[in-house]
N, CA, C and O of each residue as an XYZ file, in Angstrom:
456
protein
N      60.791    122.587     15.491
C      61.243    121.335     16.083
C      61.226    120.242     15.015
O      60.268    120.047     14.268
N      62.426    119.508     15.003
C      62.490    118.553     13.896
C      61.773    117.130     14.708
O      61.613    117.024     15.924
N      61.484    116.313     13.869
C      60.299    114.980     14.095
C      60.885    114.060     13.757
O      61.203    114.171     12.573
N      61.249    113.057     14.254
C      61.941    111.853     13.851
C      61.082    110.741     14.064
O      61.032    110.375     15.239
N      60.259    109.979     13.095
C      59.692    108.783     13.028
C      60.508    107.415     13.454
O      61.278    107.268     12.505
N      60.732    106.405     14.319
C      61.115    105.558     13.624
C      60.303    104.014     13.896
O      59.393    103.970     14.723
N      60.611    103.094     13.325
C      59.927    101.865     13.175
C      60.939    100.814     13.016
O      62.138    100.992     12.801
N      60.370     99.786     13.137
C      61.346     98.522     12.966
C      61.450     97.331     14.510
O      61.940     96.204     14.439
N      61.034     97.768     15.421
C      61.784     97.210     16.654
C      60.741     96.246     16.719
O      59.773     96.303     15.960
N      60.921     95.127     17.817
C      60.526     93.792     18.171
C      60.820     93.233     18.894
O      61.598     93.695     19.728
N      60.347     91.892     18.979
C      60.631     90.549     19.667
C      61.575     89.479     18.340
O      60.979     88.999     17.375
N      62.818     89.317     18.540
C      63.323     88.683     17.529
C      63.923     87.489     18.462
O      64.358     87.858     19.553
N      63.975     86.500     18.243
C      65.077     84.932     18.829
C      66.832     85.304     17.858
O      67.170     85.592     16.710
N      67.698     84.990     19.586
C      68.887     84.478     18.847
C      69.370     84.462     17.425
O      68.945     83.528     16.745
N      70.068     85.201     16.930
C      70.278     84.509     15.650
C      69.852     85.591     14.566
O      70.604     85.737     13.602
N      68.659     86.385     14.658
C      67.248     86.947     13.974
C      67.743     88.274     13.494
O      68.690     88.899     13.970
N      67.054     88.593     12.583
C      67.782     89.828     11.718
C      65.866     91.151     11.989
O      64.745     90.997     11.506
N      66.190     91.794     12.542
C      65.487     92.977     12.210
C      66.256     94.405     11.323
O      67.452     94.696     11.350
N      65.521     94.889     10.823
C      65.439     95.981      9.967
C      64.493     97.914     10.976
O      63.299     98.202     11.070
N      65.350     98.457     11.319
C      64.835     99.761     11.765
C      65.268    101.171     10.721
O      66.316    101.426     10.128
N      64.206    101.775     10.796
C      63.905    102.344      9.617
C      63.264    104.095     10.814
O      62.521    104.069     11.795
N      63.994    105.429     10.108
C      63.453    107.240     10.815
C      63.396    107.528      9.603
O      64.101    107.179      8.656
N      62.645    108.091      9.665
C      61.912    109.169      8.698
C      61.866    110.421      9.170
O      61.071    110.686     10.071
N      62.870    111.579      8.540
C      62.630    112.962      9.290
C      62.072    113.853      8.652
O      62.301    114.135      7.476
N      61.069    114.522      9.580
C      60.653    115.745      8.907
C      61.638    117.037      9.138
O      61.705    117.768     10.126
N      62.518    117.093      7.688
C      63.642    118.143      7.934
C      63.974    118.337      7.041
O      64.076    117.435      6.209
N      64.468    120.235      6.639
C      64.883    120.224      5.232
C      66.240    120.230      5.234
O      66.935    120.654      6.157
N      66.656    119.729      4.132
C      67.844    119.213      3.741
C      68.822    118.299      4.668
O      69.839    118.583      5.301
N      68.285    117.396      4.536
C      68.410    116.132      5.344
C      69.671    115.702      4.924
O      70.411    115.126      5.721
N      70.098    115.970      3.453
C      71.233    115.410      3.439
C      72.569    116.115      4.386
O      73.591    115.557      4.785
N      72.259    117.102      4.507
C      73.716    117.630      5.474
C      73.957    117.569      6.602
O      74.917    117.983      7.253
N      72.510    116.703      7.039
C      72.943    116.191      8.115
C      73.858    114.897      8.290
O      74.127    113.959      7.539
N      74.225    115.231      9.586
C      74.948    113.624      9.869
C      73.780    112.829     10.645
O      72.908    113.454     11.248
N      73.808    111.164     10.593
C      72.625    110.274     11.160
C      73.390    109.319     12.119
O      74.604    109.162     11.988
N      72.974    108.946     12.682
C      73.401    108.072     14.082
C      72.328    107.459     14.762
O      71.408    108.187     15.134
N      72.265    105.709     15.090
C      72.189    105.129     15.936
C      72.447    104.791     16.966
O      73.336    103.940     16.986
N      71.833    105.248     18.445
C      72.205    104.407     19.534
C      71.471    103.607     19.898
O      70.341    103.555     19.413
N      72.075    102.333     21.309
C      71.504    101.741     21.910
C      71.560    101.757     23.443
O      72.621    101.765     24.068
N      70.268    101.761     24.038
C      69.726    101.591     25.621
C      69.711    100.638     26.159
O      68.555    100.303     26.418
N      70.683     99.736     26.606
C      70.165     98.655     27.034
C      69.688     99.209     28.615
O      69.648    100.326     29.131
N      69.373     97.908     29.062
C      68.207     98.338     30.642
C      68.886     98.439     31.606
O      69.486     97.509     32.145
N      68.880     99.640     31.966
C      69.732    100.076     33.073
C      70.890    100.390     32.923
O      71.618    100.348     33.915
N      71.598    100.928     31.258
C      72.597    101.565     31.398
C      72.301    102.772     30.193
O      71.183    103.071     29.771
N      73.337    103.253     29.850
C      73.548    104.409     29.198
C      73.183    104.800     27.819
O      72.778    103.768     27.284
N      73.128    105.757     27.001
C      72.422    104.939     26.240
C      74.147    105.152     24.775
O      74.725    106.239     24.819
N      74.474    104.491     24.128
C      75.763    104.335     23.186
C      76.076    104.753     21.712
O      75.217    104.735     20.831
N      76.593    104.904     21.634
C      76.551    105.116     19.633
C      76.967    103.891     19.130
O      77.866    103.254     19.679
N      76.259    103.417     17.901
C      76.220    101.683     17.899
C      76.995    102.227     16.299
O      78.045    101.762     15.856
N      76.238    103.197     15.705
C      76.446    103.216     13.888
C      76.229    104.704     13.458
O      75.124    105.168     13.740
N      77.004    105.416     12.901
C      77.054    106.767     12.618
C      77.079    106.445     10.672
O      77.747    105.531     10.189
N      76.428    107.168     10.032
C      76.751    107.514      8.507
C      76.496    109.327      8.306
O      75.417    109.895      8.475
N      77.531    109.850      7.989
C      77.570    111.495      8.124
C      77.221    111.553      6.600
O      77.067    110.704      5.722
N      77.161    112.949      6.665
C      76.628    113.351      5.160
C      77.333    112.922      3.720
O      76.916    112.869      2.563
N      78.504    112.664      4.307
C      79.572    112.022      2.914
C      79.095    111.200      3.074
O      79.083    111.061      1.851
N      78.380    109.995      3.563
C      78.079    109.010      3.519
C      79.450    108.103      4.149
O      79.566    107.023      3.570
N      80.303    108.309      5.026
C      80.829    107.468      5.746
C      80.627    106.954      7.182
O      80.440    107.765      8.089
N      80.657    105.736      7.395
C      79.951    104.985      8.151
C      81.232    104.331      9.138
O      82.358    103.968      8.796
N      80.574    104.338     10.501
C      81.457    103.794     11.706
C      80.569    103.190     12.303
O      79.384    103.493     12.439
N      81.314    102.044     12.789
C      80.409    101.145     13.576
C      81.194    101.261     15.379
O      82.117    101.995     15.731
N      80.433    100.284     16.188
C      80.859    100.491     17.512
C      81.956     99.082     17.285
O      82.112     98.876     16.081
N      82.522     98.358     17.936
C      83.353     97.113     18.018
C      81.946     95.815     18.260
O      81.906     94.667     17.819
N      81.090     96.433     18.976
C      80.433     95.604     19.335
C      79.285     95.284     18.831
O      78.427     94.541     19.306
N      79.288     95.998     17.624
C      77.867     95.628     16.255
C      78.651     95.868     14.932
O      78.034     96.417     14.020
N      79.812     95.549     14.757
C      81.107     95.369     13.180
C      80.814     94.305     13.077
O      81.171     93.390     13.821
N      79.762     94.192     11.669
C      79.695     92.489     11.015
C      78.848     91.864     11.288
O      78.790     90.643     11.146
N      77.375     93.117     12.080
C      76.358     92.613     12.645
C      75.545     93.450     12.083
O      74.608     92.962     11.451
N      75.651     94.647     12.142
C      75.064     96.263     11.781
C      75.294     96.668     10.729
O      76.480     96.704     10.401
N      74.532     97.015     10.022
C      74.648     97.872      8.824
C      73.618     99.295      8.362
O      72.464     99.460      7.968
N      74.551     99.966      8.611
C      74.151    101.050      8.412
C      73.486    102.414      7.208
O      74.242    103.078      6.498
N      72.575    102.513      7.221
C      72.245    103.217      5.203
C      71.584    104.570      5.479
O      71.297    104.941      6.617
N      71.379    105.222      4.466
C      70.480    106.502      4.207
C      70.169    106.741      2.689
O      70.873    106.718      1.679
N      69.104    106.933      2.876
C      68.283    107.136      1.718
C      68.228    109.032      1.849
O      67.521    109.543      2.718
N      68.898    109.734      1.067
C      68.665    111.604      1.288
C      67.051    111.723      0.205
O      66.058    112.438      0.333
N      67.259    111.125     -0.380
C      65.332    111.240     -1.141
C      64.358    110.852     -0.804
O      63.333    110.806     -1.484
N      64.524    110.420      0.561
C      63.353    110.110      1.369
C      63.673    110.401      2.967
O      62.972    109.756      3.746
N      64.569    111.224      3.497
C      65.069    111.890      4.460
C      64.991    110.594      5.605
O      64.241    110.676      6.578
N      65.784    109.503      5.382
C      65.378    108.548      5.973
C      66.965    107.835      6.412
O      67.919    107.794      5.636
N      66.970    107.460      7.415
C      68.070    106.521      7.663
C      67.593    105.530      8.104
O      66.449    105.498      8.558
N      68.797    103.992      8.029
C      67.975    102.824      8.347
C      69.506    102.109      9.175
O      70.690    102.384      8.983
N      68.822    101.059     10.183
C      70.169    100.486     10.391
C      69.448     98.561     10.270
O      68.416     98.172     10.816
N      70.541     97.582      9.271
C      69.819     96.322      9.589
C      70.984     95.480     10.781
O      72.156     95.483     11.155
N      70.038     95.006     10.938
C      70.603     94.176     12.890
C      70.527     92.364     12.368
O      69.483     91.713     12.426
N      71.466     91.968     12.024
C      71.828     90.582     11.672
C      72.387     89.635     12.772
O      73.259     90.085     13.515
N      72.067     88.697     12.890
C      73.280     88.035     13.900
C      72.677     88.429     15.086
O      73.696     88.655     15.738
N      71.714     88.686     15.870
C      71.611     89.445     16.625
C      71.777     88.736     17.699
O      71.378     87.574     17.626
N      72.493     89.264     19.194
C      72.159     88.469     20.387
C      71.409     88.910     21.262
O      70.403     89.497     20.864
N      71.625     88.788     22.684
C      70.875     89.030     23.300
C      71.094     90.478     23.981
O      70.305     91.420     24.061
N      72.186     90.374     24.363
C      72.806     91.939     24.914
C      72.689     92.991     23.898
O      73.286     94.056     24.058
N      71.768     92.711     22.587
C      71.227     93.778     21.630
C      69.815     94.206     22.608
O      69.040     95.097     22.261
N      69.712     93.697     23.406
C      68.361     94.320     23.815
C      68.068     95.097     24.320
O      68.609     95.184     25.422
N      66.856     96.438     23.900
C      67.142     97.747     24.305
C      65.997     98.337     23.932
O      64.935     97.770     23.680
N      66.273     99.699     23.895
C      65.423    100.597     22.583
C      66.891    101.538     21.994
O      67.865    102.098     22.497
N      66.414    101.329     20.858
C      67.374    101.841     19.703
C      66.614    103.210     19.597
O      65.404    103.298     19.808
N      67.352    104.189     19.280
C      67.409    105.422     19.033
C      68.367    106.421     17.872
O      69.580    106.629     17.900
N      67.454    106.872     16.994
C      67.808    107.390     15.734
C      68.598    108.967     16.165
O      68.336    109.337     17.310
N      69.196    109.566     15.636
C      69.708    111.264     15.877
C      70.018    111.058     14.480
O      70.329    110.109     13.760
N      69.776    112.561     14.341
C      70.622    113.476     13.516
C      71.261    115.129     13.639
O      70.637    116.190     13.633
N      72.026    114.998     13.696
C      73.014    116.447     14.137
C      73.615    117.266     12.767
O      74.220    116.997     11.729
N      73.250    118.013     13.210
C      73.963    119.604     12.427
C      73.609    120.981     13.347
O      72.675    121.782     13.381
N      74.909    120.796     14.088
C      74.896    122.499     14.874
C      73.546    121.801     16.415
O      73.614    122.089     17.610
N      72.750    121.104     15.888
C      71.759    121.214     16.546
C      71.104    119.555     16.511
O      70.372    119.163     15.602
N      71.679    118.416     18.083
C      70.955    116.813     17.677
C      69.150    116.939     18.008
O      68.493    117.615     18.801
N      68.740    115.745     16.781
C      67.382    115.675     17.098
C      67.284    113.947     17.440
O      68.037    113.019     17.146
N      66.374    113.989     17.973
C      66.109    112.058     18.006
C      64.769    111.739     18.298
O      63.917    112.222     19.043
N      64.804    110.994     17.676
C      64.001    109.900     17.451
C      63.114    109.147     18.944
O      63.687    109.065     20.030
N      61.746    108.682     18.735
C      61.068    108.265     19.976
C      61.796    107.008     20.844
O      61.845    106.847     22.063
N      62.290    106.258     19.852
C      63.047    105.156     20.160
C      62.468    103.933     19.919
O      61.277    104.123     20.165
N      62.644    102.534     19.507
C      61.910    101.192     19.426
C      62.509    100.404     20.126
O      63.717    100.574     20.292
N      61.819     99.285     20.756
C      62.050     98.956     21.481
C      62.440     97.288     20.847
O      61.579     96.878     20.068
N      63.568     96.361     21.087
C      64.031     95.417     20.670
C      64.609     94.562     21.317
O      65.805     94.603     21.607
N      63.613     93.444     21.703
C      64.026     92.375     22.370
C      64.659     91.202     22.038
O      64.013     90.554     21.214
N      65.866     90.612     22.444
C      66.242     89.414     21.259
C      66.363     87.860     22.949
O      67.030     87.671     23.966
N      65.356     87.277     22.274
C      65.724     86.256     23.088
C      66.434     85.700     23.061
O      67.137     86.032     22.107
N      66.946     84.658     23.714
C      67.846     83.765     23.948
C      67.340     82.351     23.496
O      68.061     81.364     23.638
């Protein structure tokens, strides 16, 4: 069973930039593909930011120019930073990574006030 760490989530105001950060225990991390979703409360949960093993990156419409998406393969780690943030960012964010087989992440939880 693969292990997905992740960290980063909060209480941020309007405006506020957090940084979320998985750490996987998995070998060869680079061939995987990595993906972010988000939960907001009481709905589904979304794909916000994908970066696949080429390292190309898609965003949702509704975090382009807000989200930014990275991976580090020498530290089996993906990260997404959250700029601009509003309020309908609020959720728990959730890390995956897929090959043949998705794993994810516990999830953090990220509140952005108003």
């Amino acid at each position: 069973q693969v292990q997905l760490v992740e960290s980063g989530g909060g209480l941020v105001p309007a405006g506020g930039s957090l940084r979320h950060s998985c750490g996987a225990a998995i070998i060869y991390f680079s061939l995987y593909d990595t993906r972010w979703y988000h939960e907001a409360p009481g709905k589904q949960r979304v794909l916000v930011a994908s970066i696949d093993r080429n390292g190309t990156v898609a965003y949702a419409d509704s975090v382009k120019d807000r989200f930014v998406i990275s991976r580090d393969n020498a530290k089996n780690s993906v990260y997404l930073q959250m700029s601009s943030l509003k309020p309908e960012y609020t959720g728990v964010y959730f890390c995956n990574v897929y090959r043949a087989m998705s794993f994810w992440g516990q999830g953090t939880q990220v509140t952005v006030s108003s």
